[in-house]
DOTOR-123244 format. One line per 2 residues: number of its first residue (from 1); for each residue x, y, z of C-alpha. Coordinates in steps of 0.5 Angstrom, whole numbers, plus 500, padded with zeros to 3 digits. Layout:
REM residues N
NUM) X Y Z; ...;
//
This chain:
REM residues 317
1) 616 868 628; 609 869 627;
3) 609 867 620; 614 861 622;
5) 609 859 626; 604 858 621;
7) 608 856 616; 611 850 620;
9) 603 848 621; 601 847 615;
11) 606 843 613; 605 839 619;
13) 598 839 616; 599 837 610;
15) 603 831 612; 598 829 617;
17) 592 829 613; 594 823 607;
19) 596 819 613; 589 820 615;
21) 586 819 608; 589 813 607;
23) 588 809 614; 580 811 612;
25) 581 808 606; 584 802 609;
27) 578 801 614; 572 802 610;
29) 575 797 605; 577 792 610;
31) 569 794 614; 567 792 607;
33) 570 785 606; 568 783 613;
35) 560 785 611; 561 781 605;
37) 563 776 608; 558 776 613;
39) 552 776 607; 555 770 604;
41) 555 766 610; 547 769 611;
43) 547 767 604; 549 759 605;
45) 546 758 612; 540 760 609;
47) 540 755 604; 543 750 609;
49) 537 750 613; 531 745 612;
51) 525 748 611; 523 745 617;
53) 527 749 622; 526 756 617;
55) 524 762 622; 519 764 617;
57) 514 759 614; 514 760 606;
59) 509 763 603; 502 758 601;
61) 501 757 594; 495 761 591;
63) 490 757 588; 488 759 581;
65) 480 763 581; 479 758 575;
67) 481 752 580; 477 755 586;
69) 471 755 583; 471 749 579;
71) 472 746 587; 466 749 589;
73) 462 747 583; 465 740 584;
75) 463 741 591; 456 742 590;
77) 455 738 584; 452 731 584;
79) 456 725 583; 455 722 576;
81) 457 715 576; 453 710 571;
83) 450 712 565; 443 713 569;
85) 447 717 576; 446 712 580;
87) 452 712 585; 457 706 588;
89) 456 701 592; 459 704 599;
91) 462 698 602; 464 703 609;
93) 456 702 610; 457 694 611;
95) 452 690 616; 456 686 622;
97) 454 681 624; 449 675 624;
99) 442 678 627; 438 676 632;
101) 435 668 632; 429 668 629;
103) 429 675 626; 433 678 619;
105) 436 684 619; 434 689 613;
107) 438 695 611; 436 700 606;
109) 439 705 603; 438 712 599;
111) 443 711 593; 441 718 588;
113) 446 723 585; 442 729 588;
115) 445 731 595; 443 739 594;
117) 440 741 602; 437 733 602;
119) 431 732 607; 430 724 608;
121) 426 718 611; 425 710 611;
123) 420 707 614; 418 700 615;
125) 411 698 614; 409 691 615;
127) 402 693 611; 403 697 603;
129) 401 705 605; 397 710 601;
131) 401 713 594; 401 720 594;
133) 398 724 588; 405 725 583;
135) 404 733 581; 409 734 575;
137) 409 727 572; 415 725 568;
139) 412 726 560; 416 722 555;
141) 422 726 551; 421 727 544;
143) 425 721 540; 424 725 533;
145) 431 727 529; 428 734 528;
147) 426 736 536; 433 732 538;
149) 437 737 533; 433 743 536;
151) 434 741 543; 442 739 542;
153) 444 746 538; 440 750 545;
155) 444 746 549; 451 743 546;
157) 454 751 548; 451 750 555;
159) 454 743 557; 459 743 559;
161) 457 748 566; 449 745 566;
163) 451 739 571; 453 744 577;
165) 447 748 576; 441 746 581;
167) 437 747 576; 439 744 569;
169) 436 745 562; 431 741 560;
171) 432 736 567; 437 732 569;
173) 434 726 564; 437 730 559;
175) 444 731 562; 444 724 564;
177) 442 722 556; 448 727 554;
179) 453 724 557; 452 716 555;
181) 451 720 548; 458 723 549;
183) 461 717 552; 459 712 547;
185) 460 716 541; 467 718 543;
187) 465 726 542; 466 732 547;
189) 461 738 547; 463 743 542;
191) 467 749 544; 466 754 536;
193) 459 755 532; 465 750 526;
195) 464 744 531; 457 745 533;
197) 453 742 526; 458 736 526;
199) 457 734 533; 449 734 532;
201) 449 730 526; 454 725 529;
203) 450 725 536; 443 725 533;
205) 443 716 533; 446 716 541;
207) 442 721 543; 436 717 540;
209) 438 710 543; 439 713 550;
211) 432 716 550; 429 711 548;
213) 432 706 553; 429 713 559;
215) 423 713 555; 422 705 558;
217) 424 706 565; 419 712 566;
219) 414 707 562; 415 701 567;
221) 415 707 572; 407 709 570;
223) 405 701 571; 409 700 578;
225) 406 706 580; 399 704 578;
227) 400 697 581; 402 700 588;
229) 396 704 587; 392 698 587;
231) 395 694 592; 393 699 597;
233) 387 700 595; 385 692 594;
235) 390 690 600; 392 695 604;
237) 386 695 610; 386 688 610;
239) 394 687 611; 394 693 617;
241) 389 689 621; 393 683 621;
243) 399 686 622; 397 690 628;
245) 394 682 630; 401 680 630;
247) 404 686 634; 408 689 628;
249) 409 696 627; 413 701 622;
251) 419 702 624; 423 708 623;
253) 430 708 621; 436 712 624;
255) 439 715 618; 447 715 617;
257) 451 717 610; 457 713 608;
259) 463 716 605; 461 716 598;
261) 454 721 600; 449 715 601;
263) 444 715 606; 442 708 610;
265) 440 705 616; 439 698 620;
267) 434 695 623; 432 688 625;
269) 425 685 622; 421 679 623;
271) 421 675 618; 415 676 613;
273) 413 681 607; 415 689 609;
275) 414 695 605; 420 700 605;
277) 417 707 604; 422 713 603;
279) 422 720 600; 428 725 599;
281) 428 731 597; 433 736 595;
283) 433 743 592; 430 741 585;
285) 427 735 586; 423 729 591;
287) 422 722 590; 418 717 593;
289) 418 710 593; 415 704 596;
291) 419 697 595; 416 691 598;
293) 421 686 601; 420 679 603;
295) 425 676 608; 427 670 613;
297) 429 668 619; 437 670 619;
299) 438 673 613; 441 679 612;
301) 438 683 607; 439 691 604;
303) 434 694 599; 437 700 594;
305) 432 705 593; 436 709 586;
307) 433 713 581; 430 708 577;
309) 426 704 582; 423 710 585;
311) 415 711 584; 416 719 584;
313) 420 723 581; 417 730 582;
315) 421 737 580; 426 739 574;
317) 426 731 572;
//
């Protein structure tokens, strides 16, 4: 009886067990397409969804370091605009209305390249003022084709990273010269010592008419500076005590800088002669100028103190 007992149960397990198998086989497959098809409407919901209604924003773009750092040099450099640096005009800093009956209104604005750290200031005198001492005048550049040469193979490599340094090889007169030389002669600095000697020879004649056209605007400099000189020491007591018998006064301007870096300012004068006198200083340089103006009753007028205008240049000019 025992040993019919055990073999009965053994065919009982024997037919139990692939039943068994067979219904685990069922359900995992059946478990497995049901997940697949789930996954697949992950899958196209998720591309159906706007970015907008996205749980998770994607990930923002990296920037390039060469990109980034260009950028910042963009960011510090000053704008070249104009064979010589002077900046647009700014038409975000426009006067507005009439001035006063009887007076004129008399904008004045700094309109220099150089905005590193600046520390600026317009005056108004109604009388010419003393002219500071210039502590490195600004000497002649050398037109001669042996010095350009030689001065065109130190800088040629160095070109094209010199405009954003603060400090610039031989001044910014010879960035500003390399740049109408390039420009007018169609090159680009060179990049290998194979273009390096062609590129010389062919900038030699740019390079020596633009330094000539430098070399007369710091002239006319030396002679305007020298006239301002004499004018106060002629002029300058004599026209004080008359405008301190008519009431008049300097009148210090409320700077503002417009959207393209210019710094301005507004005031209303009575009509007459005034002395517009501003310094500028940035990292590397300082100007200072004195410019007289006439105005009439009614008039709106705007002076432009630039690079060529200035009676000073003291730094790495």
């Amino acid at each position: 009886m025992r040993v019919f007992a055990v073999i009965q149960a053994i065919v009982v397990a024997l037919t139990i067990c692939p039943q068994a198998t067979a219904q685990a086989s069922t359900v995992s497959r059946s478990n497995g397409a049901v997940a697949s098809v789930d996954s697949e409407k992950r899958t196209q919901k998720t591309a159906e969804t706007p970015p907008s209604q996205a749980k998770d924003s994607p990930a923002r773009p990296s920037v390039p370091k060469a990109e980034a750092e260009a950028e910042v040099r963009q960011q510090l450099q000053p704008a070249f605009e104009g064979v010589d640096g002077t900046p647009q005009e700014d038409s975000s800093q426009d006067m507005s209305g009439a001035p006063p009956e009887g007076e004129a209104q008399l904008r004045v604005r700094i309109s220099v390249p150089q905005y590193v750290r600046p520390v600026s200031s317009i005056t108004i005198y109604p009388y010419p003022t003393r002219i500071p001492k210039a502590t490195r005048g600004a000497r002649k550049i050398d037109s001669r084709e042996k010095s350009i040469k030689g001065t065109l193979l130190s800088l040629g490599y160095g070109m094209r990273s010199s405009e954003s340094k603060m400090f610039p090889t031989n001044g910014w007169r010879w960035q500003y010269i390399l740049r109408a030389a390039c420009k007018k002669s169609g090159t680009h600095p060179p990049t290998n010592i194979f273009t390096m000697y062609p590129w010389v020879h062919k900038m030699i004649p740019y390079v020596q008419e633009e330094i000539k056209r430098v070399n007369e605007i710091e002239d006319e400099r030396q002679v305007r500076y020298q006239s301002a000189v004499k004018d106060f020491e002629e002029n300058g007591q004599d026209l004080e005590s008359q405008a301190l018998q008519k009431g008049l006064a300097p009148i210090e301007l409320k700077m503002k800088a417009g959207t393209k870096k210019l710094l301005s300012g507004v005031t209303i004068v009575a009509p007459g002669t005034w002395y517009v006198v501003a310094t500028h200083k940035t990292a590397n340089l300082k100007f200072f100028w004195q410019v007289p103006i006439t105005v009439s009753a009614g008039e709106n007028s705007t002076v432009q103190l630039t690079q060529t205008n200035a009676l000073i240049i003291d730094g790495t000019w």
